[in-house]
C-alpha positions as CSV (number, residue, x, y, z in Angstrom):
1,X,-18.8,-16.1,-23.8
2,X,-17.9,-13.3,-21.6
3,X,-17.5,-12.3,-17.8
4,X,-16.7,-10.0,-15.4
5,X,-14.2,-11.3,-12.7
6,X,-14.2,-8.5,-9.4
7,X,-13.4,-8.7,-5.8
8,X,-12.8,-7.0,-2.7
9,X,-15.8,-4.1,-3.1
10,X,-15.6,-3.5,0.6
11,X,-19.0,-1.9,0.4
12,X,-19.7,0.2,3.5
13,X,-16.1,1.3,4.4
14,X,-15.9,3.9,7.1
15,X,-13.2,5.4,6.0
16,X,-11.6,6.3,9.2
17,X,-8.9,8.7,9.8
18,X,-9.6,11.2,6.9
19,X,-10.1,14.2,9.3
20,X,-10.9,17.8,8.0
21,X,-12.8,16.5,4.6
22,X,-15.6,18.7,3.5
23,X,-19.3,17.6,3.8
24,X,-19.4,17.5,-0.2
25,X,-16.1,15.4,-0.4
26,X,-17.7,13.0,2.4
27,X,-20.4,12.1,0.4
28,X,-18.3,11.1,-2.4
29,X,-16.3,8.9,0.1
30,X,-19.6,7.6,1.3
31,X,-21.2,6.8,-2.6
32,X,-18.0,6.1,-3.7
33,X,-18.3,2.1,-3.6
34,X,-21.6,2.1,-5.1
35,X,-20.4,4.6,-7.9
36,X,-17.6,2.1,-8.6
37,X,-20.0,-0.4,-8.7
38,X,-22.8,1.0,-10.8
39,X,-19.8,2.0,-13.7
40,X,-19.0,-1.7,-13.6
41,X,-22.4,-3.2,-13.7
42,X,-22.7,-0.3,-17.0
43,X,-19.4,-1.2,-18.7
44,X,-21.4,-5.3,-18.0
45,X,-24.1,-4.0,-19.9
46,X,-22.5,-2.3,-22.8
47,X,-20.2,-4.9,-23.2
48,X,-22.9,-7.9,-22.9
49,X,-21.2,-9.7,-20.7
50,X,-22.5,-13.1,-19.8
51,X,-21.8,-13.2,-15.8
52,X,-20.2,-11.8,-13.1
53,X,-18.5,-13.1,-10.6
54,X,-17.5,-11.8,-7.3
55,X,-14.9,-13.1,-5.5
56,X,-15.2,-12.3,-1.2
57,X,-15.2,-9.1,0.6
58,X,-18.3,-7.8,-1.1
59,X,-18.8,-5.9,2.3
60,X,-16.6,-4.4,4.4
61,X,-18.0,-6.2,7.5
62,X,-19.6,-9.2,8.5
63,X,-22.5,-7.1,9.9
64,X,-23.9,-6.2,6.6
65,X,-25.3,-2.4,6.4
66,X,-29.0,-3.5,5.2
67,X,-29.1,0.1,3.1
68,X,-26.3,-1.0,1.3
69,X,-27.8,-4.4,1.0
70,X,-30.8,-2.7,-0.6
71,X,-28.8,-0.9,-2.9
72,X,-27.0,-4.1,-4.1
73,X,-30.1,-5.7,-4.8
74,X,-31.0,-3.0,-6.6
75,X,-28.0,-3.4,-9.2
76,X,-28.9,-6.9,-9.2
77,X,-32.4,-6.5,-10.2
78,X,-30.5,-4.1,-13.0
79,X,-28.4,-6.9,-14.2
80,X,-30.9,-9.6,-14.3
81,X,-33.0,-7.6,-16.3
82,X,-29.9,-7.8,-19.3
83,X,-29.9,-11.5,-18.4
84,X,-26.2,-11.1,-16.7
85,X,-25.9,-13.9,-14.0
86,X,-23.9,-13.2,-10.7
87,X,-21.8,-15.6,-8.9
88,X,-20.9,-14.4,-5.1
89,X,-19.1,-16.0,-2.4
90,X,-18.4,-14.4,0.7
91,X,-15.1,-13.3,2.6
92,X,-12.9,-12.9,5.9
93,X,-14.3,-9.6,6.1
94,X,-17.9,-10.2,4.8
95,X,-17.9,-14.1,6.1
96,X,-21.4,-15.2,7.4
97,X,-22.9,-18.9,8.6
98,X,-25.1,-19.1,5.8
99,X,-27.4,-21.8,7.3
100,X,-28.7,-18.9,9.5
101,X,-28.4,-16.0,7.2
102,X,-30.4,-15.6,4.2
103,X,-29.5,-12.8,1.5
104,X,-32.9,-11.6,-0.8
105,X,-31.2,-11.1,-3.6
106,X,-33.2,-11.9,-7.4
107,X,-33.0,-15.4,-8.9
108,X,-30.2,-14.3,-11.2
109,X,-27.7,-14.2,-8.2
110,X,-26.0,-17.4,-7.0
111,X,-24.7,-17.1,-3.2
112,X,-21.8,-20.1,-3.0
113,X,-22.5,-21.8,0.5
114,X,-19.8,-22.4,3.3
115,X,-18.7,-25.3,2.0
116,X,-16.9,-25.6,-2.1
117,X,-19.7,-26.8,-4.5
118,X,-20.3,-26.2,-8.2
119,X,-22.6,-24.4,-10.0
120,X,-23.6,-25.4,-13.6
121,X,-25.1,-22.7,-16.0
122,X,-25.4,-22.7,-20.0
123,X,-24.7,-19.8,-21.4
124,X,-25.1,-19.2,-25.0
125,X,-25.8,-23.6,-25.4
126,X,-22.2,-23.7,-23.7
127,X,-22.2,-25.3,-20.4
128,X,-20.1,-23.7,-18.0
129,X,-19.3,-24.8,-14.1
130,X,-18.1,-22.3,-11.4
131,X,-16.6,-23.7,-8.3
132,X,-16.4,-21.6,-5.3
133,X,-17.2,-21.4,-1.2
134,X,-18.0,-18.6,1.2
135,X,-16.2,-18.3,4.5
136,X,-18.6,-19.1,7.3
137,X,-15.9,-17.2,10.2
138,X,-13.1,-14.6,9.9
139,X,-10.1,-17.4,9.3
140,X,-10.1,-20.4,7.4
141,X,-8.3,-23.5,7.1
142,X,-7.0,-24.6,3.3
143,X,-10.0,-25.6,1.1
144,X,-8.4,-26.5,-2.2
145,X,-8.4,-30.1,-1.3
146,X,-12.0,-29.8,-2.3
147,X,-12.1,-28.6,-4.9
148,X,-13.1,-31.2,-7.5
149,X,-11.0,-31.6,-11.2
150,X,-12.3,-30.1,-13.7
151,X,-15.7,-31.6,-14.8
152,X,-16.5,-32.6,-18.0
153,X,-17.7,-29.1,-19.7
154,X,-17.1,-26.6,-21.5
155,X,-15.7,-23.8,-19.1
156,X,-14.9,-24.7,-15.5
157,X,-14.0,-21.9,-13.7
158,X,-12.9,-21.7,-9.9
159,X,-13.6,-18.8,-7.7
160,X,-11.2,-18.6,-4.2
161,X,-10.7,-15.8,-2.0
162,X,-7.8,-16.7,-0.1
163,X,-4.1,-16.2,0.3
164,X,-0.5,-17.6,-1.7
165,X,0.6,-20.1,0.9
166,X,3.7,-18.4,2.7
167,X,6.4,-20.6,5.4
168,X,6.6,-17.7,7.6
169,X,3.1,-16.3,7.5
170,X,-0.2,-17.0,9.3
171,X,-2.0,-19.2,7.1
172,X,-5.3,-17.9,8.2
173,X,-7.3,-17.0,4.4
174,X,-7.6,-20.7,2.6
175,X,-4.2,-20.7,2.1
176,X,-3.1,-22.7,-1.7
177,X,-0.3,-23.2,-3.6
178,X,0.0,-22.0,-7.2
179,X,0.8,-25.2,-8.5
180,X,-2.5,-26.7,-6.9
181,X,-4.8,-24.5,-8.4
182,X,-3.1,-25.7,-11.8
183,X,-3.2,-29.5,-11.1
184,X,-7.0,-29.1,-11.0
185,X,-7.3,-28.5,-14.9
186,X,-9.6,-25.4,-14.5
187,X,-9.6,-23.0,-17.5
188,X,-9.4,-20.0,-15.1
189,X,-8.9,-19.1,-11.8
190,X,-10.6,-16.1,-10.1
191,X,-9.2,-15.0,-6.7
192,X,-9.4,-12.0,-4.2
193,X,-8.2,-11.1,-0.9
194,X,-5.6,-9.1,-2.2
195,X,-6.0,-6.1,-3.6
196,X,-4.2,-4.7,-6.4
197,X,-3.9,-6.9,-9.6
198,X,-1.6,-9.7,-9.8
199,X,-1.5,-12.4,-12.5
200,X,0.4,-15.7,-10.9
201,X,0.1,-17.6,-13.7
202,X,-1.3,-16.8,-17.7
203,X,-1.4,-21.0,-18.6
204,X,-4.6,-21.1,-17.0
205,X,-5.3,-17.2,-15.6
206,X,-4.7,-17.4,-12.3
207,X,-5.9,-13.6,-11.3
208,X,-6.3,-11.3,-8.5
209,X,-8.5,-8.0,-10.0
210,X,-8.0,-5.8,-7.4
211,X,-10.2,-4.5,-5.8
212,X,-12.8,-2.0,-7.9
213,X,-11.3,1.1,-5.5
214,X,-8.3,2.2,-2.7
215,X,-10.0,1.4,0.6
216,X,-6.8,4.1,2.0
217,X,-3.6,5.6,1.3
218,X,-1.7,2.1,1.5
219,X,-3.7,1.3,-1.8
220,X,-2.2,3.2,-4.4
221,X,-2.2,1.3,-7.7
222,X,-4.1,0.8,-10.3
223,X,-7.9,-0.3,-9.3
224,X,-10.4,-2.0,-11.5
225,X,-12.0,-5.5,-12.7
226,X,-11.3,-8.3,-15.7
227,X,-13.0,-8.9,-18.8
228,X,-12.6,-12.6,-19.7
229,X,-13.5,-13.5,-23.2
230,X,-13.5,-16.7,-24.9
231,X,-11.2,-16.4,-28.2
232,X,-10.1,-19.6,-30.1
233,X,-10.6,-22.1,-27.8
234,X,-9.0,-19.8,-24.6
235,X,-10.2,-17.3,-22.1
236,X,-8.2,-14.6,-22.7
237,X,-8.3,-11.7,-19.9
238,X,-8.0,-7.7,-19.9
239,X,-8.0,-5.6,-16.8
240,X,-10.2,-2.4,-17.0
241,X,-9.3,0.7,-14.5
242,X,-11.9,2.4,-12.3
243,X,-11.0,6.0,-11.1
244,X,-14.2,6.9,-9.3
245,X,-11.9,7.5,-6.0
246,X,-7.7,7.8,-6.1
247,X,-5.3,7.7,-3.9
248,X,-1.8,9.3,-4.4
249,X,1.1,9.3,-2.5
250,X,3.6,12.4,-3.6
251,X,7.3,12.9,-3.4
252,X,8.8,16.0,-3.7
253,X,12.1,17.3,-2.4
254,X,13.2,20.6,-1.1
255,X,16.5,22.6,-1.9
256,X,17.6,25.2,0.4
257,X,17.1,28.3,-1.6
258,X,13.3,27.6,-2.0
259,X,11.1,29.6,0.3
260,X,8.2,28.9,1.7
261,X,6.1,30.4,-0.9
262,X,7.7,28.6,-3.8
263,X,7.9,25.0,-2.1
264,X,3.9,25.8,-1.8
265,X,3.4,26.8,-5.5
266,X,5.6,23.8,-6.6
267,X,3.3,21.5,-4.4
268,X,0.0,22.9,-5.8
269,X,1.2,22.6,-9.3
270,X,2.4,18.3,-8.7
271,X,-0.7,17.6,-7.0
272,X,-3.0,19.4,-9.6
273,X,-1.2,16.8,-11.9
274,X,-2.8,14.2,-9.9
275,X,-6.4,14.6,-10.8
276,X,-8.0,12.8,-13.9
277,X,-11.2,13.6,-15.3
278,X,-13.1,10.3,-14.5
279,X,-12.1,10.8,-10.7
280,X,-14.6,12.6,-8.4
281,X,-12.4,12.4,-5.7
282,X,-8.3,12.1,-5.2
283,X,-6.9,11.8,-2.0
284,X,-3.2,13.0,-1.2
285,X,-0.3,12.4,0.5
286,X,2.8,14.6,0.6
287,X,6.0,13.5,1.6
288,X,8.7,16.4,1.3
289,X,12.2,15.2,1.9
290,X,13.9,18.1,3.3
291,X,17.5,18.2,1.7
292,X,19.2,21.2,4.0
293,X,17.9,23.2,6.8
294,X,15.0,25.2,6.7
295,X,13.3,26.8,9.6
296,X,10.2,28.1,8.2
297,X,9.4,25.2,6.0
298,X,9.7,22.6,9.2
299,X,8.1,25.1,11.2
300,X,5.1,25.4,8.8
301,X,5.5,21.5,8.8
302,X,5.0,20.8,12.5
303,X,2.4,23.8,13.3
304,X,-0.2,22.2,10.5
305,X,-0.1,25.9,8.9
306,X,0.8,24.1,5.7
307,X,-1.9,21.6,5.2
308,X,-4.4,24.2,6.5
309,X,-3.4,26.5,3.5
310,X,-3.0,23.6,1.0
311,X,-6.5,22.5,1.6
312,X,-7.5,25.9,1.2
313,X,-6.3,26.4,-2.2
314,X,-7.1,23.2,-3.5
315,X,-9.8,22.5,-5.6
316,X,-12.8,20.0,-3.8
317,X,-11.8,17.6,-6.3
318,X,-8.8,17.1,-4.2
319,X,-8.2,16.4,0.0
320,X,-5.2,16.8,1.1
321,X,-5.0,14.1,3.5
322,X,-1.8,14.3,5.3
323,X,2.3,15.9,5.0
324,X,4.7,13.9,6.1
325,X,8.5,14.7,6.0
326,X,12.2,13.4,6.2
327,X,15.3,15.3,6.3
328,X,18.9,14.5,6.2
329,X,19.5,14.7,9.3
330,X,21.3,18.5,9.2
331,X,20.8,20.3,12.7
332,X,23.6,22.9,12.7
333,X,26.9,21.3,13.6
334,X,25.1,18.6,15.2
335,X,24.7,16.4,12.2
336,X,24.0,12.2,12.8
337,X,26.0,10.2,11.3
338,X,24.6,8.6,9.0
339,X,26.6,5.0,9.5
340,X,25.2,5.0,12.7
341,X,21.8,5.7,11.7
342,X,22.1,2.6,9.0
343,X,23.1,0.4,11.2
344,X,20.4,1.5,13.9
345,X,17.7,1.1,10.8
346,X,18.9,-2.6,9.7
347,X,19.5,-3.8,13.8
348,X,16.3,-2.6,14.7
349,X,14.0,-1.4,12.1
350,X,13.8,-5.1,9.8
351,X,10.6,-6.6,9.3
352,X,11.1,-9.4,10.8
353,X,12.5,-7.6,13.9
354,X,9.6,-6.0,13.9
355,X,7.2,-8.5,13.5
356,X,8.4,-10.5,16.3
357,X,8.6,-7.7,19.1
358,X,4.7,-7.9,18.1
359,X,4.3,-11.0,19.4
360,X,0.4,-12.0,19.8
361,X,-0.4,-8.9,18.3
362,X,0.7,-9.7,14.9
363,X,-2.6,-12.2,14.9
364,X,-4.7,-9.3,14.0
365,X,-4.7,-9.1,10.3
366,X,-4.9,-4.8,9.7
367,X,-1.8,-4.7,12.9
368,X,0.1,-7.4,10.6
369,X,-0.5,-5.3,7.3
370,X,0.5,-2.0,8.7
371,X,3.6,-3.3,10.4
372,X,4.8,-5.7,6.9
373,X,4.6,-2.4,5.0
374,X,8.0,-0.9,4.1
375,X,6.3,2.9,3.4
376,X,5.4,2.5,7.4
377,X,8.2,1.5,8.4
378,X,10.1,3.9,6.5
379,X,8.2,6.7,8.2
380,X,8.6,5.4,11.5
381,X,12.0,5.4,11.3
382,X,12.0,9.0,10.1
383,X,10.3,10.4,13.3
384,X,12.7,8.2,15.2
385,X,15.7,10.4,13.4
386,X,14.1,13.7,13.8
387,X,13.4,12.7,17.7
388,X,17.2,11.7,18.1
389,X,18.2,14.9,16.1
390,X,15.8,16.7,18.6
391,X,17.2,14.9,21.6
392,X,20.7,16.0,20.5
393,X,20.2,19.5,19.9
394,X,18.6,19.8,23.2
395,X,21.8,18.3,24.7
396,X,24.1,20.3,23.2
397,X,21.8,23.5,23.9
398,X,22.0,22.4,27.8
399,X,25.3,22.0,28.0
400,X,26.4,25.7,26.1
């Protein structure tokens, strides 16, 4: 017996913010979550896999795009014609009341309803159960207490899209505990809501895939699904990558006797690195740290002259999405001290700081996300340096 365990498609992304990308490179974005689909449902096919399931966040919103619906009942029909079952349940972006909302999808596709029940199959005269619910609003409340123990079967398998319970979090996404998912017996444990891949237990698989692609620059790692196989008596799991889309985030630092010109070579020659074969698209951003002064190179920095010529010598394989850059802080004699600037960093700039100057606002799951990552806070802080280095060269170029 063998399955495909994916989550978090996100079908119908937007894709907002990606300003200046090329009508050819657009369409990629546009395909690109039905591309990563269709080399799934392929790799299903060549590997005979038994079922599939898919756990939440199939679509990016809860008002479902009915082209893209179209197009997933398409790959559907594809997979029910190799006799490949689908399991589905729905997510906090995707969520629906399905006693008023009806998805035509062929007879091979089992939608979970809002509240956990079990589906039995046999599958190769092995009878398997798959346990599983679809959220019927954005947030909701912990749902493991219903989920049954295991039944007397072959396989039981349990399908949640939710969130690690956390003390100081919102516990809005069927929040669970580790050791509860284990106290139910299951043989595995499919999850999503997060995604990049993370294996919380391997006595049973307790799995998040990933999702099958970045949805933006935040989402950097690795991107796929899991192949489960049954081998002696165990379901033993392997993660396969995707690359249809990738997003890369580049470091590169800057000495002072570099000039303009060179920094630009050096930067085309790391970001050609970037690109693999299998991608159609990758998506990059630069951060230069800026070690010493240089004029030109900010100056280029701050006017956009540098993107604009990157994206003109790239290759439409690659969009150069954004340049970003720190410094140390060197402005002539005027340099900050850099004690200072720690202590101004850990006083103002921790998480938790942050989190509760948000107040009310932190409700909103994609103002929580932005603010609990370290890359964006990181950055804020750097424009906050250059804006006091700013503010003190303009001082002391008052006063003389």
């Amino acid at each position: 017996m063998k399955f495909i365990h994916c989550a978090d498609l996100h079908l119908g992304n937007s894709f907002e913010g990606l300003n200046g990308v090329s009508d050819s490179q657009m369409k990629i974005l546009i395909d690109s979550g039905i591309d990563a689909l269709n080399q799934m449902v392929d790799i299903a096919i060549n590997e005979e896999i038994d079922f599939i399931l898919f756990v939440g966040d199939i679509f990016d919103n809860h008002k479902i795009n009915i082209t893209i619906q179209l197009k997933l009942r398409d790959i559907f029909e594809k997979l029910e014609k190799h006799g490949i079952y689908v399991f589905l349940s729905l997510g906090n972006h995707d969520f629906q009341d399905l006693d008023n909302y009806s998805f035509y999808f062929p007879e091979n596709v089992y939608v979970f309803p809002n509240q956990v029940s079990t589906k039995k199959v046999i599958i190769k005269n092995e009878e398997i159960a798959v346990t599983g619910f679809s959220y019927k609003k954005r947030w909701v409340d912990r749902q493991i207490q219903s989920y049954p123990k295991r039944l007397d079967v072959k396989w039981h398998i349990g399908m949640l899209h939710g969130s690690v319970f956390e003390e100081d979090n919102l516990q809005n996404y069927a929040p669970f505990k580790v050791s509860e998912l284990i106290s139910k017996n299951y043989d595995y444990w499919a999850l999503g809501h997060i995604h990049s891949y993370h294996e919380l237990s391997t006595l049973p698989s307790i799995i998040y895939p990933g999702s099958l692609q970045g949805k933006n620059n935040k989402e950097i790692t690795k991107k796929g699904f899991v192949i489960v196989e049954s081998k002696d008596g165990k379901l033993c799991p392997r993660f396969r990558e995707l690359t249809v889309l990738k997003w890369v985030t580049l470091n590169l630092k800057v000495v002072k006797e570099q000039t303009f010109s060179e920094i630009e070579d050096t930067m085309i020659k790391s970001i050609e690195k970037q690109t693999v074969e299998e991608s159609k698209l990758v998506i990059v951003s630069v951060v230069i740290n800026v070690l010493s002064p240089n004029a030109e190179l900010v100056k280029n920095l701050q006017n956009g002259y540098m993107l604009r010529s990157l994206r003109r010598r790239m290759d439409e394989k690659i969009f150069i999405r954004k340049i970003s850059y720190t410094t140390e802080a060197f402005f002539g004699d005027n340099m900050l001290d850099e004690n200072i600037l720690l202590d101004v960093k850990n006083k103002i700039f921790e998480k938790s700081i942050i989190l509760n100057l948000l107040g009310n606002l932190k409700e909103y799951e994609f103002i929580e996300e932005y603010f609990k990552n370290e890359n964006e806070l990181e950055d804020i802080f750097e424009k906050t340096k250059l804006k006091l280095s700013g503010d003190i060269d303009s001082y002391e170029n008052f006063r003389s």
